[in-house]
Backbone as CSV, one residue per row, in Angstrom:
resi,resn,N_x,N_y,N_z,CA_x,CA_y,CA_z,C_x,C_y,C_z
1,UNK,-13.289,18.500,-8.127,-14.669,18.692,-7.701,-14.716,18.908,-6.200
2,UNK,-15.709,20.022,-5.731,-15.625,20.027,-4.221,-16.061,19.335,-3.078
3,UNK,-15.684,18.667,-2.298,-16.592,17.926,-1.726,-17.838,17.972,-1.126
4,UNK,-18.009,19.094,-1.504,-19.810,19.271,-1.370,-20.681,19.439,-2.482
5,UNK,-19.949,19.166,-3.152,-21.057,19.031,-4.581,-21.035,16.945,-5.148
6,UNK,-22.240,17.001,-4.810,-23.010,15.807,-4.363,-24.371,15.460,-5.776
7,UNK,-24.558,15.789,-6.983,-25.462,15.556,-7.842,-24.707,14.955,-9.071
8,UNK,-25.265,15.139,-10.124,-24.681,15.097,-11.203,-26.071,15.293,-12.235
9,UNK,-25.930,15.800,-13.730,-27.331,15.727,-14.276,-26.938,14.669,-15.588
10,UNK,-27.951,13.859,-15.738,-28.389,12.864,-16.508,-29.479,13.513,-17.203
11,UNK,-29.460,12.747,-18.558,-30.508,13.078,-19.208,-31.811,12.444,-18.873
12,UNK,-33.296,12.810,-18.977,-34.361,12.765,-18.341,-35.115,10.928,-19.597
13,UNK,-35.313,10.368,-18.859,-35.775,9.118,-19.128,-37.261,9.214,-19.220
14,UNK,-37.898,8.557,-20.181,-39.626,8.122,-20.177,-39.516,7.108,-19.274
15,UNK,-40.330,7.017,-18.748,-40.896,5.480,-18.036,-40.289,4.568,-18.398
16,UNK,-40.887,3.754,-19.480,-40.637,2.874,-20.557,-38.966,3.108,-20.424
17,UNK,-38.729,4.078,-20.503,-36.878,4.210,-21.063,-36.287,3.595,-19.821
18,UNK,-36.602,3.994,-18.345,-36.663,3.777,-17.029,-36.617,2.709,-16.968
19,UNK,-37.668,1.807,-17.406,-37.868,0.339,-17.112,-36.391,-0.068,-17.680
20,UNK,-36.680,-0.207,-18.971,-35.846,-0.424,-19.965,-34.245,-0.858,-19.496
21,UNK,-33.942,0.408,-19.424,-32.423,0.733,-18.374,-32.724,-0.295,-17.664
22,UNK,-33.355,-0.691,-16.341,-33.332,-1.196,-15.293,-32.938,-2.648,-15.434
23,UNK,-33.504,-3.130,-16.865,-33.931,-4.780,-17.329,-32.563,-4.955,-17.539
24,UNK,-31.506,-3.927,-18.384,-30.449,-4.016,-18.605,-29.235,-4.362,-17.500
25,UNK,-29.564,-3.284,-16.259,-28.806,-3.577,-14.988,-28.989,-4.420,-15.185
26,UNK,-30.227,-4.999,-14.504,-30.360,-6.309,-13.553,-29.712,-7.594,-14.517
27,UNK,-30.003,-7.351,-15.754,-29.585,-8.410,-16.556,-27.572,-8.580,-16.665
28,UNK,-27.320,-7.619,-16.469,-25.848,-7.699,-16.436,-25.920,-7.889,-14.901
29,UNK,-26.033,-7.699,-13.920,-26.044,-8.123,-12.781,-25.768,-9.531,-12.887
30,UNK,-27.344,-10.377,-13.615,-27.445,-11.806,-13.025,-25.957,-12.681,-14.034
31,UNK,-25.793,-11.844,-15.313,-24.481,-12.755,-16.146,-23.640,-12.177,-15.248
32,UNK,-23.014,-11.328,-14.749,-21.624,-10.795,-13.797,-21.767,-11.875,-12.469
33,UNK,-23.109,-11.786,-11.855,-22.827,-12.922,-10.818,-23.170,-14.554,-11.011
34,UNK,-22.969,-14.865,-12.221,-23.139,-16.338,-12.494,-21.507,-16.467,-13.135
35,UNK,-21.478,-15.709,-13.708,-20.006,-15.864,-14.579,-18.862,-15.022,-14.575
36,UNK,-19.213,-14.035,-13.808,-17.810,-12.880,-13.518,-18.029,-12.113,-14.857
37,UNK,-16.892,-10.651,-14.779,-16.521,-10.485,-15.698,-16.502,-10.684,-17.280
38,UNK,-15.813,-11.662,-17.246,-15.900,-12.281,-18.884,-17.160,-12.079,-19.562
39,UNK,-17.958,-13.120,-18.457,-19.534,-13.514,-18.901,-20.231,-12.248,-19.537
40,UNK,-19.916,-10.883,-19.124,-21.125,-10.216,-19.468,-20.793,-9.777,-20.472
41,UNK,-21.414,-9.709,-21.714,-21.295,-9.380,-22.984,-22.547,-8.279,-23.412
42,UNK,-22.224,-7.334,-24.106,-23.395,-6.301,-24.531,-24.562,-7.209,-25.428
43,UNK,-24.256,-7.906,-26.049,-24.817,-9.531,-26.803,-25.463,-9.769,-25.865
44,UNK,-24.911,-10.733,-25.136,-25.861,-11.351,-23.903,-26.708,-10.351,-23.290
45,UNK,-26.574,-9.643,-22.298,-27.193,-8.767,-21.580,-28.477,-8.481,-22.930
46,UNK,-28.266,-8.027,-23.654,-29.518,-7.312,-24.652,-30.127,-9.105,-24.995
47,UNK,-30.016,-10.144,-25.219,-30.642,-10.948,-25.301,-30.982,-11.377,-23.185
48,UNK,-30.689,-11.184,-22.746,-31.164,-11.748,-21.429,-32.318,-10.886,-20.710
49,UNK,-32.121,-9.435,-21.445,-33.077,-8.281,-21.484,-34.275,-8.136,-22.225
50,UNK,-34.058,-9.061,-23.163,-35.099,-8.676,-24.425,-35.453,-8.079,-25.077
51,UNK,-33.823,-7.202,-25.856,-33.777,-5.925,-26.442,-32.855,-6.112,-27.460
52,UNK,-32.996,-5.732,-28.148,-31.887,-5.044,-29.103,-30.409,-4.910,-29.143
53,UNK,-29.604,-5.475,-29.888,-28.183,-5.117,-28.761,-28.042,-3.516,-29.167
54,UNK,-28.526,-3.185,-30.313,-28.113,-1.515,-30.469,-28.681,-0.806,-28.854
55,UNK,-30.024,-1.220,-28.821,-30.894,-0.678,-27.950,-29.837,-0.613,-26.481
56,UNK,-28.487,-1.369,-26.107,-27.487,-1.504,-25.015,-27.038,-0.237,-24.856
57,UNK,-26.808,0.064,-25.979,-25.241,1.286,-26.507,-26.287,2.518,-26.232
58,UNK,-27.665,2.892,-26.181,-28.399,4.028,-26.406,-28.576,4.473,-24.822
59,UNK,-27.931,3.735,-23.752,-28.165,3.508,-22.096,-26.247,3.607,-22.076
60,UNK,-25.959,2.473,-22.699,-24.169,2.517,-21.810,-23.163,2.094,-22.713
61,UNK,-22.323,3.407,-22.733,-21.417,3.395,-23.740,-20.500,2.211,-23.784
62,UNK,-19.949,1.655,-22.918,-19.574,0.233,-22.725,-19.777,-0.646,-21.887
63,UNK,-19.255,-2.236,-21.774,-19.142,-2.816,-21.402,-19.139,-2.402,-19.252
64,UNK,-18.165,-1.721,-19.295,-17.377,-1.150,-17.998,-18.470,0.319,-17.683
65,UNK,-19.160,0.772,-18.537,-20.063,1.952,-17.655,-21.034,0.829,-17.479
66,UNK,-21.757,-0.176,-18.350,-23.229,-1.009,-17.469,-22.494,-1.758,-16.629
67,UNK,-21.375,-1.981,-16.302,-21.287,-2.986,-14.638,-20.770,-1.636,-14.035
68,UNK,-19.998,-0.246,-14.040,-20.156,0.361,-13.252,-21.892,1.050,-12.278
69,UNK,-22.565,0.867,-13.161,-23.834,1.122,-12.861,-24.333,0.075,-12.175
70,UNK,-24.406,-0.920,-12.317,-24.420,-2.220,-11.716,-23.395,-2.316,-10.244
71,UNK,-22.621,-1.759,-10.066,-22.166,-1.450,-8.624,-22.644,-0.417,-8.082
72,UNK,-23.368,0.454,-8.800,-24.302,1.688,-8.288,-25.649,0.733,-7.620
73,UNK,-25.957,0.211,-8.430,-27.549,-0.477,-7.698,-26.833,-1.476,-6.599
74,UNK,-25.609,-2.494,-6.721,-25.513,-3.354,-5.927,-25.198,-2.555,-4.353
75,UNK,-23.967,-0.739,-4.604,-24.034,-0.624,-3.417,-25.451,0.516,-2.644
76,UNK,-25.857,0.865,-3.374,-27.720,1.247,-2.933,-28.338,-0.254,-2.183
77,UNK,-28.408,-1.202,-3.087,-28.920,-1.780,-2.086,-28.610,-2.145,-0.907
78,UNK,-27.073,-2.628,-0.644,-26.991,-3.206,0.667,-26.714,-1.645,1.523
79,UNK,-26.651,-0.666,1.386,-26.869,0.517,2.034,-27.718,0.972,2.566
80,UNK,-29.270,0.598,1.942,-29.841,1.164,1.857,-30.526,1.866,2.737
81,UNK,-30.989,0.541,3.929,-31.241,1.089,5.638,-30.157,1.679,6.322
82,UNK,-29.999,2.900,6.051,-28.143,2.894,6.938,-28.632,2.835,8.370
83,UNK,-29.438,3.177,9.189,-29.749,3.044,10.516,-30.155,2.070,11.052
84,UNK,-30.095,0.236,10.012,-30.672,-0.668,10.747,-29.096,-1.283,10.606
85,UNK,-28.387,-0.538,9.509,-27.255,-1.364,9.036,-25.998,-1.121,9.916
86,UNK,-26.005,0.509,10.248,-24.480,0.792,11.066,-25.114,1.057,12.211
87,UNK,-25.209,-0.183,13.140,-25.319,-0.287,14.301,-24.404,0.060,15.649
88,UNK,-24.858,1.185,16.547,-23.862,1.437,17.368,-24.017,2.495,18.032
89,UNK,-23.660,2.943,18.878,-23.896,4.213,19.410,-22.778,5.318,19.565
90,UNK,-21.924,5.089,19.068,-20.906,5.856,18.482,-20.276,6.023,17.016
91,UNK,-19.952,7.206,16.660,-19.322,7.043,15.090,-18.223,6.375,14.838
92,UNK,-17.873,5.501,15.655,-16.598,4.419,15.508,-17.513,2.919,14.807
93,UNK,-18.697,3.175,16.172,-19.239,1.882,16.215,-19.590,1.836,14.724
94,UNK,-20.592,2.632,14.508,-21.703,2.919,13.780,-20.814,2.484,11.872
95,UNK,-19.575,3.346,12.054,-19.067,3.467,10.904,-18.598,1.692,10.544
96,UNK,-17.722,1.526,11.665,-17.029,0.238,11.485,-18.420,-1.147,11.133
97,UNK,-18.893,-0.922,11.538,-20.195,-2.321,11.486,-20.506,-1.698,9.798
98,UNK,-20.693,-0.963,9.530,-21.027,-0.529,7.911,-20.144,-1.259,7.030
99,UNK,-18.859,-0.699,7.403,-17.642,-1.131,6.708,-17.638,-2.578,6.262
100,UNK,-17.915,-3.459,7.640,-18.358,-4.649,7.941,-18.964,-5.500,7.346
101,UNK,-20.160,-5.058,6.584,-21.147,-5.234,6.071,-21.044,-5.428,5.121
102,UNK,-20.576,-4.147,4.621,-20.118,-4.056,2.824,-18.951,-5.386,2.419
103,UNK,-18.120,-5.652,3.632,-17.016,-6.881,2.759,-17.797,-7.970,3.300
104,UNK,-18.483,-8.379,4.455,-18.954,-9.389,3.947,-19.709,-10.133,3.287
105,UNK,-21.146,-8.757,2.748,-21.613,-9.426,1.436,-21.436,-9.120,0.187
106,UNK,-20.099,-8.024,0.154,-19.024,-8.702,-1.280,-18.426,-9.813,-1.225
107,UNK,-18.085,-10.667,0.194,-17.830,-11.982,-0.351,-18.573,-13.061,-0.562
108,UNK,-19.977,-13.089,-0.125,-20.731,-13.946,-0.525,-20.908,-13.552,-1.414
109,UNK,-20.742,-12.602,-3.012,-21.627,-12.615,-3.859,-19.888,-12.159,-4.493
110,UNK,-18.683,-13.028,-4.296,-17.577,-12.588,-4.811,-17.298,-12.614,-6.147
111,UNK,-18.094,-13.194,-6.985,-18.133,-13.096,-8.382,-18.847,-11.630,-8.657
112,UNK,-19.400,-11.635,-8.238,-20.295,-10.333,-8.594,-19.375,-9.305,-8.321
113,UNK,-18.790,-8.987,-7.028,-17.644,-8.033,-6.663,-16.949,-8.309,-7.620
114,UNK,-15.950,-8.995,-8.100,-14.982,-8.978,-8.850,-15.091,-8.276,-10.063
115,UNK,-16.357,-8.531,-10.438,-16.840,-7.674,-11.908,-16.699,-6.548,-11.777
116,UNK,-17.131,-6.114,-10.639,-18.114,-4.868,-10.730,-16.766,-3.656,-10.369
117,UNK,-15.715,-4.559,-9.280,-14.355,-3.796,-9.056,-13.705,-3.804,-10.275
118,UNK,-13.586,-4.552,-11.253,-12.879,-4.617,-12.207,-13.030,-3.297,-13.178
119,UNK,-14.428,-3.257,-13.195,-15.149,-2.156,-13.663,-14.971,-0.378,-13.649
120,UNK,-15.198,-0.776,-12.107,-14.834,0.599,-11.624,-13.347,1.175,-11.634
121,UNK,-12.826,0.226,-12.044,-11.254,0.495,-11.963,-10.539,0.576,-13.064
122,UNK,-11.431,0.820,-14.398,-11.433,0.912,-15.498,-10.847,1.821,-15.946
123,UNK,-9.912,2.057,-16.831,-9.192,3.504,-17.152,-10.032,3.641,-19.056
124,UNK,-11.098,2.698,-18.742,-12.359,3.261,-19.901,-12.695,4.535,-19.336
125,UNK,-12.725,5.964,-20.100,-13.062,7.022,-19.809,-14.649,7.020,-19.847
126,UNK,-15.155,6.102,-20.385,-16.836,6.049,-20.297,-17.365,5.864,-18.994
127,UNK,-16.569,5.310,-18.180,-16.970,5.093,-16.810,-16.890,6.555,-15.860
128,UNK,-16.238,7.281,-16.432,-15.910,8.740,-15.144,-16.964,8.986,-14.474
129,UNK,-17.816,9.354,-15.586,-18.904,9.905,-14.833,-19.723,9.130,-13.614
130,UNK,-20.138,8.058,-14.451,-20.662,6.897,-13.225,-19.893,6.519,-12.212
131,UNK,-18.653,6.647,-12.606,-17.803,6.139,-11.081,-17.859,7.122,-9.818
132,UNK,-17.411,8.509,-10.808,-17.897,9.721,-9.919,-19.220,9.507,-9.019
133,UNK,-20.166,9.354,-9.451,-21.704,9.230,-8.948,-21.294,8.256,-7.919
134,UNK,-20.798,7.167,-8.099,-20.957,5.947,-7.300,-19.921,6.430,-6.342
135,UNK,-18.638,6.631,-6.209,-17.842,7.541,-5.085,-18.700,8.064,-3.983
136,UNK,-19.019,9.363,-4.902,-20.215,10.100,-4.216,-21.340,9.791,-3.171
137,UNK,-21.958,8.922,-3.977,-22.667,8.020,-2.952,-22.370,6.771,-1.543
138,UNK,-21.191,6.293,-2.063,-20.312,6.237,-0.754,-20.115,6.776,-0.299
139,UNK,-19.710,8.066,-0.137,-18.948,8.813,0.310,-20.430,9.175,1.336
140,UNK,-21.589,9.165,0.881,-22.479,10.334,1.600,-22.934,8.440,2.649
141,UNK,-23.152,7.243,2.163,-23.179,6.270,3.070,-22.027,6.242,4.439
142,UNK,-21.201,6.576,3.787,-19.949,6.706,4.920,-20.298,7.623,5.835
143,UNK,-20.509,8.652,5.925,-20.697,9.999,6.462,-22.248,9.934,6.991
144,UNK,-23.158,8.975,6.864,-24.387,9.189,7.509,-24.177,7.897,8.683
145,UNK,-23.213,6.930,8.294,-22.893,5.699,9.588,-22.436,6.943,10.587
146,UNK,-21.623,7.811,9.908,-20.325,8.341,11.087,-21.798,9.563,11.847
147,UNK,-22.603,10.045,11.272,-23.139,10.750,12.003,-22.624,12.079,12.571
148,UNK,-22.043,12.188,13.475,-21.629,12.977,14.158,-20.543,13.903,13.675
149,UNK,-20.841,15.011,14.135,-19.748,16.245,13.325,-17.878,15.648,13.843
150,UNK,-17.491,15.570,12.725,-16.356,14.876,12.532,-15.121,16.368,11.828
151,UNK,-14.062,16.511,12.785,-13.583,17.819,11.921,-12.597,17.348,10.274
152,UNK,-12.525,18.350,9.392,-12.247,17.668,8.524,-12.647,16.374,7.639
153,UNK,-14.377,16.675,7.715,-14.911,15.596,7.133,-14.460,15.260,5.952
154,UNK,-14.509,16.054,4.697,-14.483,15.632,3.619,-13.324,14.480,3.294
155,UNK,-12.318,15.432,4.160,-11.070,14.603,3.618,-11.113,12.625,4.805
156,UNK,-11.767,12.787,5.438,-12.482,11.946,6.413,-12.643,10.596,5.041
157,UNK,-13.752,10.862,4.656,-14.728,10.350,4.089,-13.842,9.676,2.573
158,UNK,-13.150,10.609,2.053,-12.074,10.274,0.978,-11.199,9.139,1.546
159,UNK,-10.243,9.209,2.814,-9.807,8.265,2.906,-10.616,6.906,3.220
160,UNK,-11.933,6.928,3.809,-12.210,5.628,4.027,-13.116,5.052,3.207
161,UNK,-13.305,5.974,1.473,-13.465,5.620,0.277,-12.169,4.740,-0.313
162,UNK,-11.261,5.035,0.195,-10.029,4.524,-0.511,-9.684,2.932,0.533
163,UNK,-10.230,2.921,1.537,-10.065,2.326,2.296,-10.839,0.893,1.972
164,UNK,-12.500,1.309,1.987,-13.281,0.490,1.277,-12.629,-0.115,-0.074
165,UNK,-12.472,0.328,-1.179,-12.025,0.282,-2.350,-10.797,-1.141,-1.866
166,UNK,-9.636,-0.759,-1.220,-8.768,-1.548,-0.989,-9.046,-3.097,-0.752
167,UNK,-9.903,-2.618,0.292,-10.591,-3.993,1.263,-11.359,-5.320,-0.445
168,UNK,-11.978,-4.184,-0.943,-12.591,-5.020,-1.852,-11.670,-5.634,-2.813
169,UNK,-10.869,-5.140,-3.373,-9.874,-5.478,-4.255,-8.836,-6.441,-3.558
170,UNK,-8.552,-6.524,-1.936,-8.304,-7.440,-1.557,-8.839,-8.841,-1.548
171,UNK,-10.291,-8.454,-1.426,-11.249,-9.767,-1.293,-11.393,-10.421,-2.864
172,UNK,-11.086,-9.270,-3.915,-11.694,-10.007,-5.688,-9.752,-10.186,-6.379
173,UNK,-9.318,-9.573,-6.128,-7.605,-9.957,-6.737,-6.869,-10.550,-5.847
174,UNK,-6.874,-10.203,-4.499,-5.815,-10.794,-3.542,-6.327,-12.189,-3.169
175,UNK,-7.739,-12.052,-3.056,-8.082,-13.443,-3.062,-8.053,-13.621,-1.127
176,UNK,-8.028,-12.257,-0.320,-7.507,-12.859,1.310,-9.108,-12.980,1.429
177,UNK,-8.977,-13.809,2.587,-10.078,-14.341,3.753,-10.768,-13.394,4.106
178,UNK,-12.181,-13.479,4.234,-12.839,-12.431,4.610,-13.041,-11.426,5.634
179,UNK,-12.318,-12.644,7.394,-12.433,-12.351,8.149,-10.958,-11.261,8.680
180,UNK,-10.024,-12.002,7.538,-8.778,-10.768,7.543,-9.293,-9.430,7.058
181,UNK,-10.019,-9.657,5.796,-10.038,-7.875,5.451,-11.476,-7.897,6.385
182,UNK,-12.671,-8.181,6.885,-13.251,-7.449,7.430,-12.773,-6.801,8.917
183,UNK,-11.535,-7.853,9.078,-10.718,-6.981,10.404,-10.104,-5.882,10.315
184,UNK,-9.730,-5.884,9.088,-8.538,-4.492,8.452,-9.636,-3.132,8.374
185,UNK,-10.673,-3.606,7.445,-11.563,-2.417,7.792,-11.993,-1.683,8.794
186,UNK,-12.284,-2.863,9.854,-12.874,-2.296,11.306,-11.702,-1.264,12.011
187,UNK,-10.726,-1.797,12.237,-9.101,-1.535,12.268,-9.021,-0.218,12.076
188,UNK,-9.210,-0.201,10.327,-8.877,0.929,9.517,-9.764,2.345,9.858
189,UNK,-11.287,2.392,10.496,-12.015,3.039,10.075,-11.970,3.630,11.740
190,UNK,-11.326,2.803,12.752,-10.989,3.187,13.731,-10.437,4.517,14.038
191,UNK,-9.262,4.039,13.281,-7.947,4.506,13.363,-8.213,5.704,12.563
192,UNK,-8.870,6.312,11.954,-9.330,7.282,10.951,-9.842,8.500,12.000
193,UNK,-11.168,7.721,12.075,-11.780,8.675,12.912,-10.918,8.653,14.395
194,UNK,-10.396,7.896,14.809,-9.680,8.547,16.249,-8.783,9.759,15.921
195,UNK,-7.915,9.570,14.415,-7.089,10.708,14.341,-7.951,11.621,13.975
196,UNK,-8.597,11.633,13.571,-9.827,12.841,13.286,-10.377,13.229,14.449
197,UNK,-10.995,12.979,15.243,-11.157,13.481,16.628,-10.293,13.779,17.646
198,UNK,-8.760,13.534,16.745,-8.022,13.878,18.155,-7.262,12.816,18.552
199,UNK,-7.549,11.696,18.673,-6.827,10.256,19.400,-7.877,10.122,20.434
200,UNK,-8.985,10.710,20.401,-10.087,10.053,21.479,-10.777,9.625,20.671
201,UNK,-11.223,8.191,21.690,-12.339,7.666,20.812,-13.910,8.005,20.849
202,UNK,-14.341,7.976,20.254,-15.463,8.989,19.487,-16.913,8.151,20.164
């Protein structure tokens, strides 16, 4: 896929269907961050929703596409202000404080991360699509901290998708300290964009 193709098409939802979906996130949300992983069951979620369990499967083919979607809303939200969030006046600054952000409130809510990485890292083929989407949308959070025309963006933006990704899977499997990987990130996102600009800092 090219890195400028940035959509994807979904099928068109009623209201009601809209809501619906949403009760489902949030409801696998609150079992993923009370109980991890394990906890969320297509069972549960449709009883914590107040639906149907068929009514689960007619929204998300498994288990691993509703918590991949569920890392779609968790990283929308803490994204969401990117201009109150990547603070700075340079695309070093700007990027690295983002980076920042993102691991340290995946570790306050490290049950919830753990799910939701577990998820995305799923070699369930039901997830492609949504993971795709959710990439994507990092990818365009990354690139609005950095701001500034950066040469060789795309491939820019890929590595410090892979970069992010790491950091988190450090914080939900490796189990390191927060203040180690939120250093590695800052570190990391440095060191990116300096070679991308050249070895000057930006």
């Amino acid at each position: 896929m090219s890195g400028d193709v940035r959509f994807t098409v979904t099928r068109t939802l009623t209201k009601d269907q809209q809501a619906r979906r949403e009760r489902l996130i949030d409801a696998a949300r609150d079992l993923a961050l009370q109980g991890g992983y394990a906890a969320v069951t297509m069972h549960d979620v449709a009883d914590r929703a107040g639906v149907a369990r068929a009514t689960v499967y007619r929204y998300f083919a498994t288990k691993d596409h509703l918590l991949t979607e569920v890392a779609a809303t968790w990283a929308h939200r803490i994204t969401h202000d990117i201009d109150a969030l990547a603070v700075g006046d340079t695309p070093v600054e700007r990027l690295t404080a983002l980076l920042e952000r993102i691991v340290r409130v995946a570790a306050e809510e490290l049950t919830l991360t753990s799910a939701i990485i577990q998820a995305v890292t799923s070699d369930d083929s039901s997830v492609d699509d949504a993971r795709t989407v959710l990439f994507l949308f990092v990818r365009d959070r990354l690139s609005a901290a950095i701001g500034d025309p950066v040469p060789e963006r795309d491939e820019v933006e890929v590595v410090l998708g892979h970069i992010l990704l790491a950091a988190l899977v450090s914080l939900t499997s490796l189990r390191r300290p927060v203040d180690e990987v939120a250093g590695v990130v800052r570190t990391s996102g440095r060191l990116v964009l300096d070679g991308a600009l050249g070895g000057t800092r930006a």
